[in-house]
PyMOL CGO cylinders between C-alpha atoms (Angstrom):
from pymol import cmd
from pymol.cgo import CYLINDER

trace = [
    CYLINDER, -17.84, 31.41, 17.65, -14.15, 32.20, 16.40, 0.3, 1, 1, 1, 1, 1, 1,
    CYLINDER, -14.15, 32.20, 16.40, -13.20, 30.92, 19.60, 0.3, 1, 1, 1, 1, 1, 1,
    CYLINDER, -13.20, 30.92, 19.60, -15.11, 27.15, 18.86, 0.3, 1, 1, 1, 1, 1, 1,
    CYLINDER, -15.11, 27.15, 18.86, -13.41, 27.13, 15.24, 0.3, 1, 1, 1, 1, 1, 1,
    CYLINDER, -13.41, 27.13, 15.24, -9.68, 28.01, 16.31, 0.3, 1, 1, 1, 1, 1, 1,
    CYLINDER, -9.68, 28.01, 16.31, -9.92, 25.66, 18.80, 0.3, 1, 1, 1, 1, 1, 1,
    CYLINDER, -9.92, 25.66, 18.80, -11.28, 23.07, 16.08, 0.3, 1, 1, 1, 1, 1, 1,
    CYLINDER, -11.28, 23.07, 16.08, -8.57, 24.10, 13.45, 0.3, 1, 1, 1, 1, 1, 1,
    CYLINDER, -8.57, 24.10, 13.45, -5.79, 23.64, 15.97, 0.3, 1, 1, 1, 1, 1, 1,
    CYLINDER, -5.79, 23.64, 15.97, -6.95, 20.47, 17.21, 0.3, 1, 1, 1, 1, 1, 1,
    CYLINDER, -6.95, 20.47, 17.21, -7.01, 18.90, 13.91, 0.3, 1, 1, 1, 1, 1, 1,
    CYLINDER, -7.01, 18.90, 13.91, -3.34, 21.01, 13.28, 0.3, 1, 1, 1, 1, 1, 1,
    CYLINDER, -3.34, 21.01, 13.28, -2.24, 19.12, 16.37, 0.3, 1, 1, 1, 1, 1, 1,
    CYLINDER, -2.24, 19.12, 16.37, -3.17, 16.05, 15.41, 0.3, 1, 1, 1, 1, 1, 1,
    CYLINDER, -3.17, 16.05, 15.41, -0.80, 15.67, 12.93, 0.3, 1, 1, 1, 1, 1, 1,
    CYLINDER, -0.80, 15.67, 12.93, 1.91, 16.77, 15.21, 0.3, 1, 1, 1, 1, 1, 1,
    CYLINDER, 1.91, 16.77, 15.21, 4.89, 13.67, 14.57, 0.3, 1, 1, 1, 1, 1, 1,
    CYLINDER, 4.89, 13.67, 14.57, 3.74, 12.66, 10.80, 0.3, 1, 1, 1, 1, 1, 1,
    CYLINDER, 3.74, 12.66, 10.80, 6.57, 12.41, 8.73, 0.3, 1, 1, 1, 1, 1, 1,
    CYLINDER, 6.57, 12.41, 8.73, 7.45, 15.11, 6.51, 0.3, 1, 1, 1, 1, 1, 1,
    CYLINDER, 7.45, 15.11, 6.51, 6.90, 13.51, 2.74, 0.3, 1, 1, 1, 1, 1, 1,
    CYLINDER, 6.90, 13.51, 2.74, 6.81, 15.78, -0.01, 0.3, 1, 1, 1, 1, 1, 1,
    CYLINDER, 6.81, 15.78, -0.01, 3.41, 16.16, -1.71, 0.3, 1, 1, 1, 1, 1, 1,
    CYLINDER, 3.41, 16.16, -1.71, 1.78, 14.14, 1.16, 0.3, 1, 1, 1, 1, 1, 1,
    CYLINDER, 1.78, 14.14, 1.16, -1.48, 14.84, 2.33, 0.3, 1, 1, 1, 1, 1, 1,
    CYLINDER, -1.48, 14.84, 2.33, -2.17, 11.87, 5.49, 0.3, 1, 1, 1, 1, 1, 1,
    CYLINDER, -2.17, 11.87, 5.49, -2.35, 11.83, 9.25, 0.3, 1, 1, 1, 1, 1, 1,
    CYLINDER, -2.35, 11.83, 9.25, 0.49, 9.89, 10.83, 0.3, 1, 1, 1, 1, 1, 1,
    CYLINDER, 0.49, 9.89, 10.83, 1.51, 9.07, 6.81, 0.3, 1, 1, 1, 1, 1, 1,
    CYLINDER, 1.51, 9.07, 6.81, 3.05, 12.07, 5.85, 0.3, 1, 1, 1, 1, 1, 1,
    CYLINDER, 3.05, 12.07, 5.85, 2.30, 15.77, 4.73, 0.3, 1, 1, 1, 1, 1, 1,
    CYLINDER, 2.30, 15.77, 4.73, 4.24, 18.72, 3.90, 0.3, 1, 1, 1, 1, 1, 1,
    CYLINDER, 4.24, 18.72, 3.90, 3.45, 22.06, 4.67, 0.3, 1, 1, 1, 1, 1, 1,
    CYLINDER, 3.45, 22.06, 4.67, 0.85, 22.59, 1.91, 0.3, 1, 1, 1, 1, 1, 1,
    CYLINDER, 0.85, 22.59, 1.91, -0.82, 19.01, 2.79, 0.3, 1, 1, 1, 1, 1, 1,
    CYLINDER, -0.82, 19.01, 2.79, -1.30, 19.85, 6.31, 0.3, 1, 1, 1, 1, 1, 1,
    CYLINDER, -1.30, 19.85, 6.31, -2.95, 22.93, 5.28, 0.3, 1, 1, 1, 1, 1, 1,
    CYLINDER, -2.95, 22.93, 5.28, -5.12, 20.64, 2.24, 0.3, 1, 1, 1, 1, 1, 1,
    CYLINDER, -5.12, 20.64, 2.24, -5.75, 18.07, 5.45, 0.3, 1, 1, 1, 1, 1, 1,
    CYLINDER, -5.75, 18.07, 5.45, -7.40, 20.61, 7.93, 0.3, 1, 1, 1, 1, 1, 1,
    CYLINDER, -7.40, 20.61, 7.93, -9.50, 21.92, 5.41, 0.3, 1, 1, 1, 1, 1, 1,
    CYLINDER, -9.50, 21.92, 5.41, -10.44, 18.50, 4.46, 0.3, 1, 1, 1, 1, 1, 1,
    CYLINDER, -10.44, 18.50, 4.46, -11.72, 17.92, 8.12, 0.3, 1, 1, 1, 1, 1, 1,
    CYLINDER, -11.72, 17.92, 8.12, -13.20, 21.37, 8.20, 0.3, 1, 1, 1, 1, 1, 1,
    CYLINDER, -13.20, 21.37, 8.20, -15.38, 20.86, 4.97, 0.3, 1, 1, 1, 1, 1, 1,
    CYLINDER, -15.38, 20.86, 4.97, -15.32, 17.70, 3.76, 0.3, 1, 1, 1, 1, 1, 1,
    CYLINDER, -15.32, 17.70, 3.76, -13.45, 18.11, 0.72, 0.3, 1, 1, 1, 1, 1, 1,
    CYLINDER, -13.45, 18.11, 0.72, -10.81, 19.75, -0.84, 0.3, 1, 1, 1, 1, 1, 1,
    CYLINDER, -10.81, 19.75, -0.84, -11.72, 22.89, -2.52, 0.3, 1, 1, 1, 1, 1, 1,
    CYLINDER, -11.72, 22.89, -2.52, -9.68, 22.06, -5.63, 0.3, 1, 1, 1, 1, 1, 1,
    CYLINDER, -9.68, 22.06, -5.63, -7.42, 19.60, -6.99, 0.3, 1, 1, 1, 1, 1, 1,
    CYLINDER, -7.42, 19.60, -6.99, -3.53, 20.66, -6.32, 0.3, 1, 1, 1, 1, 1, 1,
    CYLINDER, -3.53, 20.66, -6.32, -1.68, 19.21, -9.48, 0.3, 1, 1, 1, 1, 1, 1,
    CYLINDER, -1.68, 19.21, -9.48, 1.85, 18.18, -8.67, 0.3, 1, 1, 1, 1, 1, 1,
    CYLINDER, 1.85, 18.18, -8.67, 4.91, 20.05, -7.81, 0.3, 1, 1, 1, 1, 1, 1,
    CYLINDER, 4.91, 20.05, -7.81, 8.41, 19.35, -7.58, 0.3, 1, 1, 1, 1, 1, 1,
    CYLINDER, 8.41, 19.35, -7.58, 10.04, 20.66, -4.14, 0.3, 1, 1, 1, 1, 1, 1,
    CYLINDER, 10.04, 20.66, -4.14, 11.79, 23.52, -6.19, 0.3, 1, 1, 1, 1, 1, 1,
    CYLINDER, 11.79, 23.52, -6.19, 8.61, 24.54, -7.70, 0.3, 1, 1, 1, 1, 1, 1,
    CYLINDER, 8.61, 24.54, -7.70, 8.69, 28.34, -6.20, 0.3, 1, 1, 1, 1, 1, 1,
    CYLINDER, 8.69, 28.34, -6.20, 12.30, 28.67, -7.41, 0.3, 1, 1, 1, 1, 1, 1,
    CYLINDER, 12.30, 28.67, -7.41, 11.92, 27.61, -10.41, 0.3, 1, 1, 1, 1, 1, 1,
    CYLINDER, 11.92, 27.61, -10.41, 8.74, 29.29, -11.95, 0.3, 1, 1, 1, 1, 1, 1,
    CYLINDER, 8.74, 29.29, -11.95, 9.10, 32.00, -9.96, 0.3, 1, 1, 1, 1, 1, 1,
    CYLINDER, 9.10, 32.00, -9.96, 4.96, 32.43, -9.99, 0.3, 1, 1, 1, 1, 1, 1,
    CYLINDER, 4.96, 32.43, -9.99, 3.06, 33.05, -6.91, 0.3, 1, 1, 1, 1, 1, 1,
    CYLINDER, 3.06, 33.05, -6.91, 1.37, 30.01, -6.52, 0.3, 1, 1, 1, 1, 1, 1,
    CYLINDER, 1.37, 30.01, -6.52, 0.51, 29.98, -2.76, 0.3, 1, 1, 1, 1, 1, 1,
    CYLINDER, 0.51, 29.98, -2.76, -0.15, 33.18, -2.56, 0.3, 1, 1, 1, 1, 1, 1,
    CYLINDER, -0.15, 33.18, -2.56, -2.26, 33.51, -5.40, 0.3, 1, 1, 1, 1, 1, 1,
    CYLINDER, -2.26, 33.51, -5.40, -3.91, 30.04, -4.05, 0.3, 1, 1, 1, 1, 1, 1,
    CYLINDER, -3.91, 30.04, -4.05, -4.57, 31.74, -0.42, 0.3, 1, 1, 1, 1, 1, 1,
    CYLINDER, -4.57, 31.74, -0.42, -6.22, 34.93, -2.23, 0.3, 1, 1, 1, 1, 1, 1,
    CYLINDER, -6.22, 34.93, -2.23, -8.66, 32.07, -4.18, 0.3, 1, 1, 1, 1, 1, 1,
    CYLINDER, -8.66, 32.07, -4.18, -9.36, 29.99, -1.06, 0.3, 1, 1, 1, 1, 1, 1,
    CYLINDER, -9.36, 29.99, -1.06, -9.58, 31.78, 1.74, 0.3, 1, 1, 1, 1, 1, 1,
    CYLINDER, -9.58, 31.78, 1.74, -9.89, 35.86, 0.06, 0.3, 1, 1, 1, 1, 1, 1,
    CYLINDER, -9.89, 35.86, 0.06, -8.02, 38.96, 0.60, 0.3, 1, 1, 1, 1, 1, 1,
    CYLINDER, -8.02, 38.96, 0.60, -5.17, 38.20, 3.84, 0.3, 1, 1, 1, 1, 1, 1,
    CYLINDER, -5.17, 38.20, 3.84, -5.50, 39.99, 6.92, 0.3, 1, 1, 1, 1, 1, 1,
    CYLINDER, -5.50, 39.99, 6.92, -3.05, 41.87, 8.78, 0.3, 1, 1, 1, 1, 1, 1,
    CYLINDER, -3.05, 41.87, 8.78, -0.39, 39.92, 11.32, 0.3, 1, 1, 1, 1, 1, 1,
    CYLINDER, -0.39, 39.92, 11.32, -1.66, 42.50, 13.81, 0.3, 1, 1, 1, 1, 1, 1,
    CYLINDER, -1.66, 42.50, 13.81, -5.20, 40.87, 13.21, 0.3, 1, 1, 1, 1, 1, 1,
    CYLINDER, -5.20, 40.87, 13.21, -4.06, 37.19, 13.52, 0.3, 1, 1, 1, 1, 1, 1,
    CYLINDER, -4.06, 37.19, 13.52, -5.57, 34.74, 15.74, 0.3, 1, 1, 1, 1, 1, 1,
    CYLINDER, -5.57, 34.74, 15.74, -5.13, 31.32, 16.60, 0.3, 1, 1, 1, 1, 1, 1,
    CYLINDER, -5.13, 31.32, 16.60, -5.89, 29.04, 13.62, 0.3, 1, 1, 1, 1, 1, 1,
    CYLINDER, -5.89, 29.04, 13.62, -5.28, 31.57, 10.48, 0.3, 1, 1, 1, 1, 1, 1,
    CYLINDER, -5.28, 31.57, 10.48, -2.86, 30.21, 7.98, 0.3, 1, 1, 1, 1, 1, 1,
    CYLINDER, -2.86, 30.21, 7.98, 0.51, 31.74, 8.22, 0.3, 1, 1, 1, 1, 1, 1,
    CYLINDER, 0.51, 31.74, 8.22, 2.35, 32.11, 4.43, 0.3, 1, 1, 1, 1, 1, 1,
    CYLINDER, 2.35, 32.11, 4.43, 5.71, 32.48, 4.56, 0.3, 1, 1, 1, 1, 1, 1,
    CYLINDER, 5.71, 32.48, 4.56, 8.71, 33.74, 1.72, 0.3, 1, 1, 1, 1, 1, 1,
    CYLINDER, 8.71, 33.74, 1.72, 12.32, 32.21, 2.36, 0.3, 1, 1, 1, 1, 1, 1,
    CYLINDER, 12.32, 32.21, 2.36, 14.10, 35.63, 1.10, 0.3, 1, 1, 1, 1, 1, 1,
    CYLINDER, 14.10, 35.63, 1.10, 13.07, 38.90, -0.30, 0.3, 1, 1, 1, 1, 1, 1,
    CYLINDER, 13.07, 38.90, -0.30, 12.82, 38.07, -4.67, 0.3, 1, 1, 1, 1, 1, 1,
    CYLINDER, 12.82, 38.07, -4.67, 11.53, 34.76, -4.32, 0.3, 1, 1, 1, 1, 1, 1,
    CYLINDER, 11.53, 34.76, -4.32, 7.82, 33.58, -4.40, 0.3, 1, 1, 1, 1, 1, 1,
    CYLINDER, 7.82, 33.58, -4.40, 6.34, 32.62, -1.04, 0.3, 1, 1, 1, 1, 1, 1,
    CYLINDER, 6.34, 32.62, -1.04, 6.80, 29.01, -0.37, 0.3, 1, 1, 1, 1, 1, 1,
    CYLINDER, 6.80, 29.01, -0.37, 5.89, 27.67, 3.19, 0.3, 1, 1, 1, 1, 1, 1,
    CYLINDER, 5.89, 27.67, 3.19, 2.71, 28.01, 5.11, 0.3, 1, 1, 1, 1, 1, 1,
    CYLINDER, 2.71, 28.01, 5.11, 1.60, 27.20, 8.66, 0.3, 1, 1, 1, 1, 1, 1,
    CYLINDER, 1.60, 27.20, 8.66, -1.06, 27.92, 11.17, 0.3, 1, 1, 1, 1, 1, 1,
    CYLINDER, -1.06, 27.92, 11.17, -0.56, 30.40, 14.18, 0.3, 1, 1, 1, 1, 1, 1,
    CYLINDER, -0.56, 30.40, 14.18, -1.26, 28.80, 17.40, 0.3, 1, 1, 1, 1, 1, 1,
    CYLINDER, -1.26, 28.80, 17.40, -0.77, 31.32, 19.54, 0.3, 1, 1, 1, 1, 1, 1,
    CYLINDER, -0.77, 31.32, 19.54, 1.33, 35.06, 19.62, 0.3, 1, 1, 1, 1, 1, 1,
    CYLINDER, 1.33, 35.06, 19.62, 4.38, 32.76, 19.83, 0.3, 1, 1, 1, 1, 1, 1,
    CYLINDER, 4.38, 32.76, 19.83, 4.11, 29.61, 18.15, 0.3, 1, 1, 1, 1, 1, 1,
    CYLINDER, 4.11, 29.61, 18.15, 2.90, 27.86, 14.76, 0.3, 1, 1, 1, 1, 1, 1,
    CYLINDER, 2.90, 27.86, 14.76, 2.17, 24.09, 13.46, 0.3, 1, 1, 1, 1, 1, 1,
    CYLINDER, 2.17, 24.09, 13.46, 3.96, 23.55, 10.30, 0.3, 1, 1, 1, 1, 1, 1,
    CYLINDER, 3.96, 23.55, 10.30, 5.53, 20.60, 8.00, 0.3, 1, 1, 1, 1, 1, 1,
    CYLINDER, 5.53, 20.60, 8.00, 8.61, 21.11, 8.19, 0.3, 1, 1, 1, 1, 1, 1,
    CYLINDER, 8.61, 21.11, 8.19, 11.32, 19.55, 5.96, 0.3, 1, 1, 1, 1, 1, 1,
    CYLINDER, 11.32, 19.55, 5.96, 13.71, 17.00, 7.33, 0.3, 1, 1, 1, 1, 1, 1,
    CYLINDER, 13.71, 17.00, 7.33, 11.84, 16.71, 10.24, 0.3, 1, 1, 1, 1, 1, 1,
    CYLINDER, 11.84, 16.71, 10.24, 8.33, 16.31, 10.60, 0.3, 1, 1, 1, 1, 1, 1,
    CYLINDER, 8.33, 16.31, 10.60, 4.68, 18.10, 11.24, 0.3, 1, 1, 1, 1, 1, 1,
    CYLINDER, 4.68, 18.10, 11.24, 6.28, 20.35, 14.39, 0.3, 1, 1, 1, 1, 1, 1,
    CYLINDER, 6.28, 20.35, 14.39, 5.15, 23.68, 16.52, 0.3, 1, 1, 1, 1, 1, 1,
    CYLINDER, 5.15, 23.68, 16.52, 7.94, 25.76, 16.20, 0.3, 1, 1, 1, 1, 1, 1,
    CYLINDER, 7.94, 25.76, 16.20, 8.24, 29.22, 18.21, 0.3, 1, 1, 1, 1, 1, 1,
    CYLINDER, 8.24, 29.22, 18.21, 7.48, 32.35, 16.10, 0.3, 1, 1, 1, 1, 1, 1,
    CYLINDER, 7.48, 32.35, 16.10, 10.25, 33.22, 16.37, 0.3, 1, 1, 1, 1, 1, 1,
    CYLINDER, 10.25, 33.22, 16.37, 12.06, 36.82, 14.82, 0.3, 1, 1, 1, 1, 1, 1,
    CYLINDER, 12.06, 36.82, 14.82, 13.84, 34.91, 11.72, 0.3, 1, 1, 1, 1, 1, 1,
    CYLINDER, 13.84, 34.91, 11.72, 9.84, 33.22, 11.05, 0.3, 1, 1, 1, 1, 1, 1,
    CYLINDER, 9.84, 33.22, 11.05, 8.41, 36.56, 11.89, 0.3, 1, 1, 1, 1, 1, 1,
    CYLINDER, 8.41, 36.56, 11.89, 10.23, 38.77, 9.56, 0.3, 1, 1, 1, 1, 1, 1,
    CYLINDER, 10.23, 38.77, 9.56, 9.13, 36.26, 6.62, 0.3, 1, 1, 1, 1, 1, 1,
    CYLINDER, 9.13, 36.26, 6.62, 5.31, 35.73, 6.78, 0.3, 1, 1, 1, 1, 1, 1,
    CYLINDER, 5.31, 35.73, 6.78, 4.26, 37.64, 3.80, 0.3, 1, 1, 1, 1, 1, 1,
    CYLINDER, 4.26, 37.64, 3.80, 0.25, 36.90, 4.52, 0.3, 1, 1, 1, 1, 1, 1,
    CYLINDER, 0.25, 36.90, 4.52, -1.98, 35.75, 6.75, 0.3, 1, 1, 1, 1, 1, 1,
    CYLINDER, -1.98, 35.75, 6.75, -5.36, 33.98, 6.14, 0.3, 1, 1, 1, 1, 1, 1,
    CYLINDER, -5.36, 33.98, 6.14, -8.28, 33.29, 7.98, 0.3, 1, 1, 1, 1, 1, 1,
    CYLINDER, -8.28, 33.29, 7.98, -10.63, 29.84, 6.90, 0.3, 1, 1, 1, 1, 1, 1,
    CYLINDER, -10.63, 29.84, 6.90, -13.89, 30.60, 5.37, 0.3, 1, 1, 1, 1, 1, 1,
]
cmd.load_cgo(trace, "trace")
């Protein structure tokens, strides 16, 4: 059964592989960041978003310094679950530097690699690589 929906959640994840990263974008082959790729897959999962995700400016985490994805993964999707205990297709949250809230999110495609929106570039797997490792601050599994 988790097998069927990982498969599902990175299928969707990969379809978006090449759109455009556009700040506050939520659209296949459009644009999405990070947070919209994450709003899109659960879109296709359920139907509809779970909530309505008012705007943000791209310095958001640095400037109110509140815990707004992390405190939006604990709503959504409940308590994380250990990186020892991640599989393919949890969401990946990660935190830029030690002080600052966490501010990026992706989902794990394998022990090695992610899907993400990434900025300047476009919706990408990367390799998990040490420097990504060391900064996931939760993982989360979709209901």
């Amino acid at each position: 059964m988790q097998d069927d929906r990982a498969a599902l959640i990175l299928a969707i994840a990969e379809g978006f592989l090449g759109t455009p990263y556009r700040h506050q974008g939520a659209t296949r082959g459009v644009g999405c960041d990070c947070i919209g790729l994450i709003r899109c897959v659960w879109r296709e999962l359920y139907g509809a978003e779970p909530e309505a995700v008012p705007p943000y400016a791209p310095d958001w985490a640095e400037r109110s310094g509140e815990e707004r994805l992390l405190d939006a993964g604990l709503r959504l999707f409940g308590p994380p679950i250990a990186f020892s205990a991640a599989a393919p297709g949890d969401v990946l949250l990660f935190r830029w530097r030690a002080g600052c809230a966490a501010k990026h999110a992706g989902i794990l495609c394998d022990a090695g690699h992610f899907i993400h929106a990434y900025e300047q570039q476009a919706v990408t797997r990367s390799a998990l690589v040490p420097a990504w490792r060391r900064r996931i601050v939760a993982v989360h599994r979709f209901p």
